[in-house]
C-alpha positions as CSV (number, residue, x, y, z in Angstrom):
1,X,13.7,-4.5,4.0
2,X,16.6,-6.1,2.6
3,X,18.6,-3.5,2.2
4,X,16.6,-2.1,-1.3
5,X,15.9,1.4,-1.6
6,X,12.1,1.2,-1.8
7,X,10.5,3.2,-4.8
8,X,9.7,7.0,-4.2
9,X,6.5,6.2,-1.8
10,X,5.7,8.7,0.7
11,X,4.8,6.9,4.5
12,X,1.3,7.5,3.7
13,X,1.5,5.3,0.5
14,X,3.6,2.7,1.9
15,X,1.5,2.4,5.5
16,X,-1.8,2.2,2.9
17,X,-0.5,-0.3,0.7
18,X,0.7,-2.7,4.0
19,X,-2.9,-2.2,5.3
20,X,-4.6,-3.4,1.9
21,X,-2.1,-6.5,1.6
22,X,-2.7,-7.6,5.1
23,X,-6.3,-7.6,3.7
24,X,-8.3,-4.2,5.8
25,X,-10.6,-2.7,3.3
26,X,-10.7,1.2,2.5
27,X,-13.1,1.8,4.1
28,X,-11.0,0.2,7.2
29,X,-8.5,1.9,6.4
30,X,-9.9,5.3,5.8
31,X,-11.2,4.7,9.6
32,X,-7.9,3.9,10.9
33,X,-6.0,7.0,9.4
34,X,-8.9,9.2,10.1
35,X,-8.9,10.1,6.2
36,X,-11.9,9.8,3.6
37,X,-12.1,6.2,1.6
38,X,-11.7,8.8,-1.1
39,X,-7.9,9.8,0.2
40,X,-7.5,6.4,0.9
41,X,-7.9,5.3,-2.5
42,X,-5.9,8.1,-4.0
43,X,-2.8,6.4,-1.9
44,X,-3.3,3.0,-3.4
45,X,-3.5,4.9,-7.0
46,X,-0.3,6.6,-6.6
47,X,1.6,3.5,-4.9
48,X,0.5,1.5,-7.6
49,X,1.2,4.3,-10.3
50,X,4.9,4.7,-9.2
51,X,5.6,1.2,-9.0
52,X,4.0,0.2,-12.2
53,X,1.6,-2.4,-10.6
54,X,-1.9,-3.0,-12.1
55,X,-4.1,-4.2,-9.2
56,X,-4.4,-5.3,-5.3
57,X,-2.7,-8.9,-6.1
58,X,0.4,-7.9,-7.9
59,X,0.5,-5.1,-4.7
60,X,0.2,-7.7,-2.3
61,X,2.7,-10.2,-4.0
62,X,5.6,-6.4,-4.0
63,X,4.7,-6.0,-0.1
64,X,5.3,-9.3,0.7
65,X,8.6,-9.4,-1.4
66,X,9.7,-6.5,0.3
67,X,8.9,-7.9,3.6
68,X,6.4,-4.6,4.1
69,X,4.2,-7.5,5.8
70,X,4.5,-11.5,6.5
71,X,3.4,-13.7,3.8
């Protein structure tokens, strides 16, 4: 990850926040995890929260830029 500290996201953020940029729902990924949608979304809420992102675009574009998936 090019040698950047990554913001203060716990693995559960950071594994939910690959999962929606490589485009699974989360509902798909409330399956996957064996967690409710609900916990799901609560993960996307605080990812985006602590790094000061608005919505599943500009979460995508930081995941990419941090190499978290291909683009």
């Amino acid at each position: 990850m090019q040698g950047k500290k990554l913001p203060d996201l716990t693995p559960r953020q950071l594994q939910v926040v690959r999962m929606l940029a490589e485009g699974h729902s989360l509902a798909d990924i409330a399956r996957r995890l064996s967690i409710s949608p609900r916990t799901a979304e609560t993960h996307r809420q605080q990812a985006a929260r602590k790094l000061g992102l608005t919505n599943l675009a500009l979460l995508t574009r930081w995941a990419i830029r941090e190499r978290l998936i291909e683009p």
